[in-house]
N, C-alpha and C positions, 0 to 999 in steps of 0.2 A: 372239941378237938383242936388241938394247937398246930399251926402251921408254921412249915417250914420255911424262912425267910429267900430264901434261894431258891426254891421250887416257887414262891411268888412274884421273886424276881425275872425268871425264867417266863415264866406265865404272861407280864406285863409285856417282854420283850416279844413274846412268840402273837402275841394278840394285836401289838404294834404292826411287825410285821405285815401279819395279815388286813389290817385294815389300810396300809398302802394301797395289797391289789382289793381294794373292797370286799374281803371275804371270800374272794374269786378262789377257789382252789386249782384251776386250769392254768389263770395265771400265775399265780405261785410256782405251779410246779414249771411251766415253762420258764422263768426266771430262774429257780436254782439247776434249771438244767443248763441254761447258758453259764452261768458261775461255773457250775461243773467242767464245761467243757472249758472255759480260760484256766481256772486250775489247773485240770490237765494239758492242755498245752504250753502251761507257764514251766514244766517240767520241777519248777520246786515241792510238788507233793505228788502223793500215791493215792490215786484212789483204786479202791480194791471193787472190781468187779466181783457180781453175785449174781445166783441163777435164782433166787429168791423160793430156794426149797429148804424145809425146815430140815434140822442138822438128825443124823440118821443115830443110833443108838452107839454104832461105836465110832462115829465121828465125836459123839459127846465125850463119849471114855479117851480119848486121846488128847481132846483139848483139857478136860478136867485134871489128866496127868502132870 
C-alpha cells in the first residue's frame, strides 16, 4: 500500500508534538487549551464553539446544500 507523503508528514509532526509532553495526553490537552485561549483573546481569529453533538439529519441536508 503506498503512502501519502503528507499524511506522513503530518504524522512525524503530530508524534513530535507529542513526545514534548511525553506522551502525556492531559498535558497536551492543557497546553492547546491555553493556545486556545491567547487565540481568543488575541481577537485575530474565530474559534467556533461546539456542543460536541453529532449533526442531526437535517442539519446535514442544509449544510450539504
Amino acid at each position: 500500500m503506498e503512502t501519502d507523503p503528507l499524511i506522513d508528514e503530518i504524522r512525524q509532526i503530530r508524534h513530535k508534538i507529542s513526545a514534548e509532553f511525553n506522551h502525556d495526553t492531559n498535558k497536551m490537552y492543557a497546553y492547546y487549551k491555553q493556545v486556545e485561549e491567547k487565540l481568543r483573546t488575541s481577537g485575530q481569529y474565530t474559534i467556533l464553539d461546539t456542543d460536541n453533538r453529532p449533526f442531526s439529519v437535517s442539519q446535514r441536508q442544509e449544510i450539504d446544500k
